[in-house]
C-alpha positions in Angstrom: -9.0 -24.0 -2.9 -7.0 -22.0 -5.5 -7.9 -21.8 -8.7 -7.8 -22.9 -12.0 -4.6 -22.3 -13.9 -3.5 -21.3 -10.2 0.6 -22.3 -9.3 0.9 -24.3 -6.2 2.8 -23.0 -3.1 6.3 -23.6 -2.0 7.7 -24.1 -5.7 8.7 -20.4 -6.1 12.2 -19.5 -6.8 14.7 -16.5 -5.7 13.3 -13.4 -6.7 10.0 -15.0 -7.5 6.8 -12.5 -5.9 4.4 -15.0 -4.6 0.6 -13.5 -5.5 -2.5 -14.4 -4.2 -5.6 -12.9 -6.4 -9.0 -12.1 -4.4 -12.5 -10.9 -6.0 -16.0 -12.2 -5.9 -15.9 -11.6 -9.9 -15.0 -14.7 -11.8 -13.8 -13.3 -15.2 -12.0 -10.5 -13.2 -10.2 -12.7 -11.1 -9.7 -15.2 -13.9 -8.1 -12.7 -16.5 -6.0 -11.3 -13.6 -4.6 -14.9 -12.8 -4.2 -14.9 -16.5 -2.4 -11.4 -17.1 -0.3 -12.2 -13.6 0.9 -15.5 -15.3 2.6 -13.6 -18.0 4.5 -11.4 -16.2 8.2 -12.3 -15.2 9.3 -12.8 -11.3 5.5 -13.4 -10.5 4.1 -16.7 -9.2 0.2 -16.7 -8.4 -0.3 -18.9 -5.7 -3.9 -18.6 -4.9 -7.3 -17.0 -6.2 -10.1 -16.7 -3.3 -13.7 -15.4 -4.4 -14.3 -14.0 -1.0 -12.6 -12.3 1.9 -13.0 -15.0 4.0 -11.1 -17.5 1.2 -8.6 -14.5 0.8 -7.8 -14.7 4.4 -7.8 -18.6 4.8 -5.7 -18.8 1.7 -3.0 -16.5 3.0 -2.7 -18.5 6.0 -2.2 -21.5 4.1 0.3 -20.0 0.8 1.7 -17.0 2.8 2.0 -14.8 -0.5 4.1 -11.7 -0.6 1.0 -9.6 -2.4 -2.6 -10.2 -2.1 -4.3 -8.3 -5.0 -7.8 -7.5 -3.0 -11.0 -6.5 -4.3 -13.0 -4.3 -1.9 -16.4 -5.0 -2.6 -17.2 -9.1 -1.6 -19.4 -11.0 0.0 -19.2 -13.2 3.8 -15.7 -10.6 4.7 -15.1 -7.7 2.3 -11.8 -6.3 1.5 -11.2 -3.9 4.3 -12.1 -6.8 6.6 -9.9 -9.0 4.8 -7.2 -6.7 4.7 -6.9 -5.7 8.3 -7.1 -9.4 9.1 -4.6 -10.2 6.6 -2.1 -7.4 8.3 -2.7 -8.1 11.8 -1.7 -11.7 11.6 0.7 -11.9 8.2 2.6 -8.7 8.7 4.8 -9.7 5.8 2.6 -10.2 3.1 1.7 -6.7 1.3 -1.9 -5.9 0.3 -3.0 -3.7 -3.1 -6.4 -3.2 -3.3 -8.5 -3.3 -6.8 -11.3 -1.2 -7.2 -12.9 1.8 -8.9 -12.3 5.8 -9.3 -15.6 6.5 -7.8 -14.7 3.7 -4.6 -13.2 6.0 -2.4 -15.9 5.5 0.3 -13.7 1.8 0.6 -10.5 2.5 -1.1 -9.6 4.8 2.6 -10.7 2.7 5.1 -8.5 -0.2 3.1 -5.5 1.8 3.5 -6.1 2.7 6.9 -6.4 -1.2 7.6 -3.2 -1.4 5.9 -3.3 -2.0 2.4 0.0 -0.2 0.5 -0.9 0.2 -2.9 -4.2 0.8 -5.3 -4.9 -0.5 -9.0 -8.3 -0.2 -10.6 -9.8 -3.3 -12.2 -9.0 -2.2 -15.7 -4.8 -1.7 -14.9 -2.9 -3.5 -17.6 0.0 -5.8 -16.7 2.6 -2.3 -16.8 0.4 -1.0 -13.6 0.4 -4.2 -11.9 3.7 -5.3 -12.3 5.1 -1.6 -10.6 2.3 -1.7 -7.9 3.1 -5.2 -6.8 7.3 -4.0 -7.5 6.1 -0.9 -5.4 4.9 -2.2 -2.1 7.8 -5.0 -2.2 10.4 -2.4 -2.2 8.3 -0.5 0.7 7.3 2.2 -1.3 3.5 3.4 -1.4 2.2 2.0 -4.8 -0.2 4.8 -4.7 -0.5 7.2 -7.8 -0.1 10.9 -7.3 -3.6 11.0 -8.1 -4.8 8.8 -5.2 -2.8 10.7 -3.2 -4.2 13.7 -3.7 -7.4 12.3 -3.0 -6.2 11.1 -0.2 -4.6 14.6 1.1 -8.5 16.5 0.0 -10.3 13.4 2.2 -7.9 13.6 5.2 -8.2 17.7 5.2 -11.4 17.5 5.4 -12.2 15.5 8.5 -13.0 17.3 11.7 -10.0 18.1 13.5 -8.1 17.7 10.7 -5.9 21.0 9.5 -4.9 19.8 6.2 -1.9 20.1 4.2 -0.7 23.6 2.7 -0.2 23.3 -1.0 3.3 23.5 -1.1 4.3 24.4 2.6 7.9 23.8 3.6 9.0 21.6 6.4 8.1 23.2 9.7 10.9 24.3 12.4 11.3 22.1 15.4 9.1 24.0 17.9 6.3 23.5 14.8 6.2 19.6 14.3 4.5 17.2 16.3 5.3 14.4 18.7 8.8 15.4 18.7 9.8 14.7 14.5 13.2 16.3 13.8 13.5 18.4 10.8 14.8 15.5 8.9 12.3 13.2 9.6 9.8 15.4 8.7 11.7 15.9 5.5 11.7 12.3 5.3 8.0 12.0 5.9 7.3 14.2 3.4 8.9 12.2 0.8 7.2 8.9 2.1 4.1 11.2 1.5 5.2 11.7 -2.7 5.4 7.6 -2.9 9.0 7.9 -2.8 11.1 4.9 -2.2 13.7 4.8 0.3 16.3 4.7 -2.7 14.5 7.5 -3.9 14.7 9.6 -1.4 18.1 8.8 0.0 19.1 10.0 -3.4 17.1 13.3 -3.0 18.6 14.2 0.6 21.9 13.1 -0.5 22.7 10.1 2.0 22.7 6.1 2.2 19.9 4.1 2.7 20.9 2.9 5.8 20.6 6.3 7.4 17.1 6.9 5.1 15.7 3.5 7.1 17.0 5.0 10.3 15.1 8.0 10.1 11.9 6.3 9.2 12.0 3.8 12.3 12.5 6.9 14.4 9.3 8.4 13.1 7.2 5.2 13.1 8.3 5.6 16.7 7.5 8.9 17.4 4.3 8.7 15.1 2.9 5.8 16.4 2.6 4.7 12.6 2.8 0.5 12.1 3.4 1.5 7.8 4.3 4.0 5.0 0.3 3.9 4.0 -0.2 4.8 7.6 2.3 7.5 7.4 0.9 9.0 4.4 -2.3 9.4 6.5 -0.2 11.5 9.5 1.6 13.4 7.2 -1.4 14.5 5.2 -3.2 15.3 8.5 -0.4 16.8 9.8 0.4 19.1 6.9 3.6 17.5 6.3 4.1 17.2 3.0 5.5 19.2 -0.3 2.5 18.0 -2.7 0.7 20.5 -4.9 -2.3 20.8 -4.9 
């Protein structure tokens, strides 16, 4: 059932983001509802108190975000998240949680969550993480990504990124990326958007989207959260460290 003060589905306009809020913590969920409702272009639809609510309510409102706590009881966010992505492939997932969380905050991405807000973000950080992962981009902060690049490098098998190492030659990159889809990849690894970094490699968006559907192929890589991860383990990226 959604919650109090909670939109109904269906009535959303053009350019209206439908939102569907998740945690176990009434007064966080509540003042979230209550911060979302201010906020032009976003309509919640939905606020579950569980994963297992989360999951049933996306199948019921099909929202275009699901803000997701990690940390819930019956189906916790990860859970909730890869079920989410494996049967609504449409609807975006940012998960909410702490600085210290990391131990959840990975495994969510790797399930397929996009973006990251802690639970004390004010309605500026939400609005550009939920603007973020609509547009395709990462909504993850250079901060988090970092993080993410020191976790990934240290996992067996995993060489790690050079701070500040180039795109490889052809002979050097794996699965058979060109030189410009590495470059590409790199970029995806900054949290640029594909505006962003046609604009940086000086060609149309159409092309940009081109290259990144090659390297999804090539990669193996369902999404840009995804390809952060292969990037990072792959060295691929021009992020200091």
């Amino acid at each position: 059932m959604t919650g109090s003060g909670v939109t109904g589905a269906g009535t959303a306009g053009p350019g209206v983001t439908r939102v569907l809020v998740a945690d176990d913590q009434t007064v966080v969920r509540e003042g979230i509802v209550m911060l979302l409702g201010l906020l032009p272009g976003i309509e919640v639809v939905g606020a579950a108190g569980d994963g297992e609510e989360a999951v049933d309510l996306v199948e019921r409102h099909h929202p275009d975000v699901v803000l997701m706590d990690l940390r819930m009881p019956r189906c916790d966010g990860v859970e909730a998240t890869r079920r989410i992505r494996a049967a609504h492939p449409e609807t975006e997932v940012v998960v909410l949680t702490t600085f210290a969380d990391d131990d959840s905050l990975f495994p969510a991405l790797q399930a397929g969550a996009r973006g990251y807000l802690t639970k004390d973000a004010g309605a500026e950080e939400i609005a550009r993480a939920i603007a973020d992962v609509r547009s395709g981009a990462a909504g993850l902060s250079p901060q988090v990504q970092l993080r993410l690049l020191k976790r990934l490098s240290e996992q067996p098998g995993g060489s790690g990124p050079v701070a500040g190492r180039p795109v490889a030659r052809p002979g050097e990159l794996p699965d058979g990326l060109t030189v410009r889809e590495a470059e590409v990849l790199a970029l995806i690894a900054e949290g640029l958007s594909n505006a962003e970094i046609a604009q940086r490699l000086f060609v149309s968006q159409a092309t940009v989207k081109t290259h990144i559907n090659n390297l999804f192929a090539k990669t193996a890589v369902r999404d840009r959260a995804q390809a952060v991860a292969y990037a990072f383990r792959h060295g691929i990226t021009r992020t200091q460290q």
